[in-house]
Each structure stands twice: as structure tokens, then as C-alpha cells.
N, C-alpha and C positions, 0 to 999 in steps of 0.2 A: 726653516721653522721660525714661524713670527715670536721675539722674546715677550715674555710677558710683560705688563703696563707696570709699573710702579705703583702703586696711588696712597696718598699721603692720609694719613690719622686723620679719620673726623670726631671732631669734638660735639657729639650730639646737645651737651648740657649747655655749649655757648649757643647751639640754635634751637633752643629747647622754645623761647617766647614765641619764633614765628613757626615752629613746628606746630605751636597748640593754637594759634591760629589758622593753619592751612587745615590742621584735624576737624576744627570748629564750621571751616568753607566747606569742605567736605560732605560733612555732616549735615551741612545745611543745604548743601546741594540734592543730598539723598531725600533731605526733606523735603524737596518739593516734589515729588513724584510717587514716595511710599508715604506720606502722612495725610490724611483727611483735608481738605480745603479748610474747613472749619476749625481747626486746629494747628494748622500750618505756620501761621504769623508769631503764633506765641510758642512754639518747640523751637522756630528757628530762631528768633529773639532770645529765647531763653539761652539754647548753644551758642548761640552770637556773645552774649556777654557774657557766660561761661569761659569761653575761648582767651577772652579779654581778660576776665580777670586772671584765668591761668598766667597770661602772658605776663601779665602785671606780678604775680608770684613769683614767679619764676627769674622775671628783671630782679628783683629783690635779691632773691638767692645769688643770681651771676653778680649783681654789686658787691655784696659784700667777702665771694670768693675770688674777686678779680681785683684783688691791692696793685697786681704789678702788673699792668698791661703785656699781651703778648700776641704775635700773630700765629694762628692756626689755618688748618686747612689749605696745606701749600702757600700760605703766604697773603690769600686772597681776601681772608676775614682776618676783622681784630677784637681781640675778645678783652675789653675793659672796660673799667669804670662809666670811663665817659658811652662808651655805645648804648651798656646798662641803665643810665641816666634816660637818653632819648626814649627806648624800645617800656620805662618806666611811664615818661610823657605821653607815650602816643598810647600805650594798653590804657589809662586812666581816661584819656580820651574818646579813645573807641568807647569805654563801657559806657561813660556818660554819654554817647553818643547814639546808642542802641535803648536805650532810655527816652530819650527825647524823640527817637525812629518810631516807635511801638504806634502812635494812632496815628500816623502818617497816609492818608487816605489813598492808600495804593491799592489796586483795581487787580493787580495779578502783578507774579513775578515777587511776594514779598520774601519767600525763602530765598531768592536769587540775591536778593536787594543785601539783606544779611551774611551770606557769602560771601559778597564782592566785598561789602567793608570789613570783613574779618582779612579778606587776602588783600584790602588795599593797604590794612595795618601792618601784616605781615611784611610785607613788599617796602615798606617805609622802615621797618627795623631792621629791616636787609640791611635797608641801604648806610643804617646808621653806625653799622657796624663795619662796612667796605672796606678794604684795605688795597684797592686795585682798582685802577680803570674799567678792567673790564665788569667786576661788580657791582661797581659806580655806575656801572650805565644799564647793567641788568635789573639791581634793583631799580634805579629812578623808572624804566620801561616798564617793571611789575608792578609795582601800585600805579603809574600814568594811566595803564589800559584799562586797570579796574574802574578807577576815578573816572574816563571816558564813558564808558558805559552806565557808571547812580546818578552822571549827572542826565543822562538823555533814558533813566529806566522808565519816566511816568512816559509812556506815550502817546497816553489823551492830551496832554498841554503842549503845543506847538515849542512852546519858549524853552521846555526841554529840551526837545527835539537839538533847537537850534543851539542851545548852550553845550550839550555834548559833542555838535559838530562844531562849532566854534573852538574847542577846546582842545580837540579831537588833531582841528588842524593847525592850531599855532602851537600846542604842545610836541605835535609831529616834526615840528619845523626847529623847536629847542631843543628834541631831545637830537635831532641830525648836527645844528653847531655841537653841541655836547660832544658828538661821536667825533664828530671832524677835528675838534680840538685835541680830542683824547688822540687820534690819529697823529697830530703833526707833535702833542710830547713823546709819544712813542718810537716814533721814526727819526726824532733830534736825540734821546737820551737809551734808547733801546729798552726802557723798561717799562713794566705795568705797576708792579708795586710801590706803592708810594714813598717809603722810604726808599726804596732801590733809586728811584725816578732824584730822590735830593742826593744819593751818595753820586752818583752818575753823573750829574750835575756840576759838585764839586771837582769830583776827580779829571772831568775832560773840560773842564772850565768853559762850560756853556752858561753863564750865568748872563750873559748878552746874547746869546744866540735868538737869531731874529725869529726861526721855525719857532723855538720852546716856548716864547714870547708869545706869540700868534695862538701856538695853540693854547694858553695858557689864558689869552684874553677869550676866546672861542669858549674856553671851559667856564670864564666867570660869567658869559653872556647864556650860556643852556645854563647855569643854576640859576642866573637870575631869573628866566622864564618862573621856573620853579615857584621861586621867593615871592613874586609878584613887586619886581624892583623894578624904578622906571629908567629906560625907557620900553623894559619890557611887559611892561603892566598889559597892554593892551586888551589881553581878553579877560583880564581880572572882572571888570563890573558886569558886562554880559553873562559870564557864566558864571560868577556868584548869584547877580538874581532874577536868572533862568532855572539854573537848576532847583529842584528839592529844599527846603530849609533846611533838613538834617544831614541832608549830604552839602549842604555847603558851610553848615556848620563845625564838621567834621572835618571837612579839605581845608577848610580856611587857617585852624589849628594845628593839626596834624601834619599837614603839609611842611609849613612853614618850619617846624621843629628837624623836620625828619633833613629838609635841604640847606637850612643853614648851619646844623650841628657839622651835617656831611660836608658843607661848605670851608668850615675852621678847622676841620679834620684835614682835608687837601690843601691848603693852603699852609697851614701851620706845619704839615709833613712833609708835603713833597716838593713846596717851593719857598722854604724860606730864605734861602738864597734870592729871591725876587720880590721879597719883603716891601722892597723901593716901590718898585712897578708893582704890585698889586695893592699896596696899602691905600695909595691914591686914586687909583680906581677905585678901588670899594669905597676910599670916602667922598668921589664924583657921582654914584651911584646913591649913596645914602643923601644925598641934600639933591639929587634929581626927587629919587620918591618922596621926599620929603615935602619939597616942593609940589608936585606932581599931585599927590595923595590928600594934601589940604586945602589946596587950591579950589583943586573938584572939587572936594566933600562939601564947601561952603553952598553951595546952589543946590545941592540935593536936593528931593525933596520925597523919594523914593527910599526906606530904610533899607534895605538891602542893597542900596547901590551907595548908600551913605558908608553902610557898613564896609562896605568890598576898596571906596579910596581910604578909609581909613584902615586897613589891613595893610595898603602900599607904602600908608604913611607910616607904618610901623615896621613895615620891611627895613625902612630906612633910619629908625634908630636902632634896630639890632645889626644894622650892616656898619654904623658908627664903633658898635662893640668890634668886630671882627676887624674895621680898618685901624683900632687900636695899637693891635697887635702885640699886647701884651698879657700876661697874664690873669690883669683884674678884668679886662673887657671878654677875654674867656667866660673867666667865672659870671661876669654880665650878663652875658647872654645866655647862659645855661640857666641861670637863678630869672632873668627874665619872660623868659618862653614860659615858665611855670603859671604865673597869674596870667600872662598874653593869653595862653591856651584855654585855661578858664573863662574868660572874660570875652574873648570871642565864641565859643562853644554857648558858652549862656547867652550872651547879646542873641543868636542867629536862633537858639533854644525860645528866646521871650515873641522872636519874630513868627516864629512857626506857630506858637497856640495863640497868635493874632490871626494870624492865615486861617486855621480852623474855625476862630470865632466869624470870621469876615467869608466864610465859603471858600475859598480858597483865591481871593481879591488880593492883590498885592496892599502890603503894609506901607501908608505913606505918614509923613507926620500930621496932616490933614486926621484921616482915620485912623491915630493913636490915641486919639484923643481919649481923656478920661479914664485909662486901662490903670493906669495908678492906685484909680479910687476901686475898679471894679475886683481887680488882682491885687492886691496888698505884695503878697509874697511876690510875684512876678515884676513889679513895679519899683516894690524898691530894691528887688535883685538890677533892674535894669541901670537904676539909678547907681548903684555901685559900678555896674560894666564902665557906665561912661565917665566916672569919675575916673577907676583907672586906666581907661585910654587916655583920657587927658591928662595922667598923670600927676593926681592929687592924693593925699592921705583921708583915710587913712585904707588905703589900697597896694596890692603888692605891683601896680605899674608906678606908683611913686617912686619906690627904690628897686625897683628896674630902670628907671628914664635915670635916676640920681647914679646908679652904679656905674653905667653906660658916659653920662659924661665925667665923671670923674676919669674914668679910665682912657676918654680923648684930652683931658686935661694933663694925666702924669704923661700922655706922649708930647705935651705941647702942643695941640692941636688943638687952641685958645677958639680959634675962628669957626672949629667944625660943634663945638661947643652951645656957640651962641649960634649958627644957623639951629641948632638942635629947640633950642629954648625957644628962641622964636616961631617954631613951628607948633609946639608947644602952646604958645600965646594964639598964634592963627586957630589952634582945632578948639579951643575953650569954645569958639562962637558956635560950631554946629555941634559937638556934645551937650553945648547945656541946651539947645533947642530940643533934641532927643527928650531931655528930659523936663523942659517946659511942655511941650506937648503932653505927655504924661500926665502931667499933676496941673497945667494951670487952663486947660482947655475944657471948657464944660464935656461933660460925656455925653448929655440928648445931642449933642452934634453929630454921633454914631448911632447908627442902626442896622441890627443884625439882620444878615441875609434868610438865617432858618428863622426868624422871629422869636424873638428873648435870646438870653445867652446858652450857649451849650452847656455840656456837664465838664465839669475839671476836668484834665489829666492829669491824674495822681505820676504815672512814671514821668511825665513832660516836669512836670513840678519838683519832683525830688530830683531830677538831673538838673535843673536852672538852679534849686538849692546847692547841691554839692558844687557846682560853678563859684557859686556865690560864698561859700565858705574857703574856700581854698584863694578866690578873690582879695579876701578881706583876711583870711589867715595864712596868708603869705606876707602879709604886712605885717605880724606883729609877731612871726613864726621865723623872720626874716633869717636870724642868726642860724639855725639847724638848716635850711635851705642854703645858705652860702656856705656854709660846712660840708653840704652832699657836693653841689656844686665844684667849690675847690679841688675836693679828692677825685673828682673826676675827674678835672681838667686835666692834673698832675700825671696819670694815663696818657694821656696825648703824647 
């Protein structure tokens, strides 16, 4: 007689944010087959950010009931603060993200479209919450394949096409070092869970062991994929402006929250014992993209492809926070993804109802011209994104860039500091051309495709607004935001 399985308590309420996203794909799944054509786009948009905002409640409730971090579900999830933090990032996202989706001129397939990004959300607050290799690599695979598919959904435009296969196969290729990695800690220390993986560690003194090492660099090489860190950048520019504006508006933020929070979570758990070896890597990594990311952006002349090395460039001052390895470069990073997520959401937000004004013509600084004068609100939303990329006040990337090197300064890492700053000084030159194009280019240099300008979008505008508030109200909001921040970390 076969004994019976065990199976360990689920905590429905710690997976309650991606539950009411998967309910929301769901739903919009059914939408595309029981609801009217004609009414299609706006039931699934509506459940879309219905979903979102659930999630975003609900992150709320598990913050503030999960003071003392704990692992559930056999060990494989971890239900605290800090996961609460991320799964809070990415729902705020997704909704403003479903906002700026709404006139996205999709031909068919839009209930699907809204789906995917509810379960690419989901799939990202999985992963924020991981406590296991093997979750680690399930979620990062559950939002990958969504992402694969919004970026190649239009498929009248060829460059979708090709940005979903592009993406499709160098992400295939990250998430296999991911696995392969995860294989050679598992086979050196015999565990999955990540604190099991540092007590294992300790006790059989593999803290040199050459396998654990290997796979340990193999694991910081598939999140870097992820992160868009160089030397892993490579399909970052393509499939940023190939795909969709709203879906790359969406990935470009979301992503990056959901793989580097997951990133200081493994690192700071399961291998701090290799503290040595991984601190320097990641801070080889953070002055590669640094490099890497401003370098390009200088010659741009494509905004979307401007936008996409300066997302690399920023991979690399939040990966400064993480090679800290202390405390405040923690809280760094958490307090910094906040206005990041913002300010990229809005930037690729301002991109897209350029795209609509221009027929759907790629945006270059050429035909930006005069959108300052013609969009007020959109203009000087943009004009705040690119101040706080380039890290000036009064923006919440100022004291992000600011918290971030202090925290490579209390470790004595004088030198990763000033590579930091000077890169800094490199991006001033093509943010403010972003926004000399804007304001200092006569607008008869532009001429619209339908003849005259279209009509607003009202949902387009009120998402670049909310962008633009949290932008600018993370700077002056600073102190309650390093206080979420903090108690979160303190979970870890």
C-alpha cells in the first residue's frame, strides 16, 4: 500500500497578490472569447488593473502582518517584509502600466495582451518572494515566457516579431546558466533552500569549494541577463525598441525590481559566506554597465534605444548598492527602484503617445521636437524622468544615486564611488539633449502623419502623471520611503 504524501500548510494570504493576478489573467482570458469585440479591450483593461490594484492591497496587508520574516510552504516561499516591498513595486506598476496599454493600437489579441501582463506580474512577485532555487528559476521562467510573447504580440510590425525572438533566445540561454548554476550549488552543498544552501556551507566548509563558486558565478551571470548588466546587455536595445511601448515600458521597470530585490535576497542568504567573491563581481559588473550603458547612449539618436542603454546604465548603480553589502546599500536599493520604476514607466509612457501622434514612426530626438510646447503635461513630465536619471533634485533618483554611494563609501570602496559619479557626469550630456529636443526645437520641424494632432489620451496622461508624482514625491517624501524600505530589509 502506497503511504500517503505529506504536504506542508499553504499560506493562501502570503500568495494572495499573485493569486488575484492569475484570477485577473484568467478572466481576461475568458474575455477574449465570451465578451463582444467591441467591448473587449476595455472589460479586459478594466479586470487588468482591477487585478493590480487587488495585488497592490493586498502587498499592503502582508507588509504590515509580516514584522518577522518566515519561511512557508515547505520552505520554498518566504513571506516578509521585504518580498511585500517588491510584489507592492511591481502591482503600482503593472496598474500604471494598463493605463498607458489602453489606446495602444492593437489589431487583435488585446484581452490576451492584458492577461499576459497580469501573469507576467504575478510570475515577478513569485519570484520576489523565492526562498529556493527551485522557485527562483520557476518564477524567473513564469514571467520570461509571458514577457516573450507582449513583446512579439503586434504581429503586423516585423521589429516585434524580431524583438520577441531575440529575446526569446538570449533569455533561453540565461535562464539555462541560471539552471546550470543552480545545479552545481546543489550538487556542492545538497540543498535548495537558501538558507539551508549558507548553513551547509558553513558546517562542511565549502566556502572555497571550486563547484559552489562556479555555480555561484553561473547564477550571478542568468540574473544578470535579467538585470540588463553588461556584459549581459546584449539584447537590452533590440528588444526595448522593438517591442510595444507599453510593454517595454512595463519590462524595463518591473523587471528589474522583481530580479535584483531576488538578486540581494540570494546573495545576502545563501552565500554570505562568499561575501569576498561575490562583492567584486558585482562591483566588476556595476562599472562594466556603467560604462557600457553611457558610452552608447551618447550617439543615440533613437529614444527608445536611448532609453534601453540608459536602463543598463542604471542596472549598474543599483548593482553598486548590492556590491556594498551592507545594510544601507540594501535599504538603497529598495528606496531606489521606487522613483527608477517611475521614471522609467513614464519616460517609455511619454514615448508611446509620441508613437501615436507620429502613426506609429519610431520616436527619435529629430521628431521630438517641440512636444514640450504642444503637451505641457507630458513634457515637463519628461523633463523630470530625465533629471532623475541623471540624478539631480529635486527627484527621487538624486537620493537614490546619493544613498547608493554613500553606502560604497561606509564599505571603503572610495574608487567604485567615483567611477559612479563620473558616469553621472557622462549621462548629463544625452539627458539634457532629451530634453533640449523638447523645449528648444521649433515644432513646424514636425508633421503629423494623420494631419493635425490626434485627440489626447486621457488614461495615457493620467499614468505619465502618476509617474511624474511619485518621481518628484519620492524626493521630498524621502524619509517615510526609507523607513518602508529599512523594515524591510531588516526581514532578510
Amino acid at each position: 500500500m502506497i503511504a500517503a504524501v505529506e504536504r506542508p500548510p499553504v499560506d493562501w494570504f502570503a500568495l494572495s497578490p499573485e493569486l488575484s493576478l492569475l484570477a485577473a489573467a484568467g478572466i481576461c482570458l475568458l474575455a477574449a472569447v465570451l465578451v463582444p469585440a467591441g467591448a473587449r479591450r476595455a472589460t479586459a483593461a478594466l479586470v487588468g488593473a482591477g487585478g493590480f490594484a487587488a495585488a497592490f492591497v493586498f502587498a499592503v496587508l502582508l507588509y504590515d502582518r509580516s514584522p518577522d520574516g518566515e519561511s512557508i510552504i515547505g520552505g520554498v516561499i518566504r513571506r516578509d517584509r521585504f518580498g511585500a516591498m517588491a510584489a507592492l513595486i511591481i502591482a503600482g506598476v503593472g496598474f500604471a502600466a494598463v493605463w498607458i496599454s489602453y489606446a495602444e493600437p492593437l489589431k487583435e489579441h488585446t484581452a490576451e495582451y492584458y492577461s499576459l501582463l497580469a501573469a507576467a506580474g504575478a510570475g515577478m512577485i513569485f519570484l520576489a518572494h523565492a526562498n529556493s532555487l527551485m522557485t527562483l528559476f520557476l518564477g524567473l521562467e513564469w514571467f520570461s515566457i509571458s514577457l516573450y510573447i507582449l513583446c512579439a504580440i503586434d504581429r503586423e510590425r516585423e521589429r516585434s516579431l524580431e524583438a520577441g525572438l531575440k529575446y526569446l533566445i538570449v533569455g533561453g540561454f540565461g535562464s539555462a546558466v541560471l539552471l546550470f548554476g543552480s545545479a552545481f550549488v546543489y550538487g556542492s552543498t545538497g540543498q535548495l533552500q537558501f538558507e539551508k544552501i549558507a548553513d551547509a556551507v558553513g558546517a562542511q566548509n565549502l566556502a572555497h569549494d571550486s563547484m559552489l563558486l562556479f555555480g555561484l558565478a553561473m547564477i550571478l551571470a542568468g540574473l544578470g541577463f535579467k538585470v540588463s548588466a553588461a556584459p549581459f546587455h546584449m539584447w537590452t536595445p533590440d528588444v526595448y525598441e522593438g517591442a510595444p511601448s507599453p510593454v517595454t515600458a512595463f519590462m524595463s521597470a518591473a523587471t528589474k525590481v522583481a530580479a535584483l530585490m531576488l538578486m540581494l535576497r540570494v546573495l545576502f542568504t545563501a552565500f554570505p559566506q562568499e561575501a569576498r567573491s561575490w562583492t567584486i563581481a558585482v562591483a566588476v559588473l556595476a562599472c562594466a554597465s556603467l560604462a557600457v550603458g553611457n558610452l552608447a547612449a551618447l550617439v543615440q539618436t533613437r529614444v527608445k534605444r536611448l532609453l534601453a542603454y540608459s536602463s543598463i546604465s542604471h542596472a549598474g548603480f543599483m548593482l553598486i548598492a548590492i556590491a556594498s553589502n551592507n545594510e544601507l546599500g540594501a535599504k538603497a536599493l529598495v528606496y531606489y527602484l521606487i522613483p527608477y520604476s517611475a521614471m522609467s514607466l513614464g519616460a517609455f509612457g511619454v514615448v508611446a503617445a509620441r508613437e501615436r501622434e507620429l502613426g506609429g514612426r519610431e520616436v527619435t530626438l529629430e521628431n521630438l521636437a517641440g512636444m514640450g510646447w504642444e503637451r505641457p503635461l507630458l513634457g515637463v513630465s519628461m523633463w523630470a524622468f530625465m533629471l532623475g536619471f541623471a540624478g539631480l533634485p529635486p527627484t527621487g533618483g538624486f537620493l537614490g544615486k546619493f544613498y547608493v554611494f554613500s553606502a560604497a563609501y561606509d564599505r571603503g570602496w572610495l574608487w567604485l564611488v567615483i567611477v559612479g559619479i563620473a558616469a553621472t557626469a557622462v549621462s548629463l550630456y544625452y539627458y539634457l539633449a532629451v530634453i533640449r529636443a523638447l523645449y528648444l526645437r521649433p515644432s513646424a520641424e514636425l508633421q503629423f502623419a494623420a494631419g493635425g494632432q490626434p485627440p489626447r489620451d486621457i488614461l495615457l496622461n493620467l499614468g505619465v502623471l502618476a509617474c511624474f508624482v511619485v518621481t518628484v514625491g519620492s524626493f521630498f517624501a524621502a524619509g517615510p520611503l526609507l523607513d518602508l524600505a529599512g523594515k524591510a530589509v531588516q526581514t532578510l
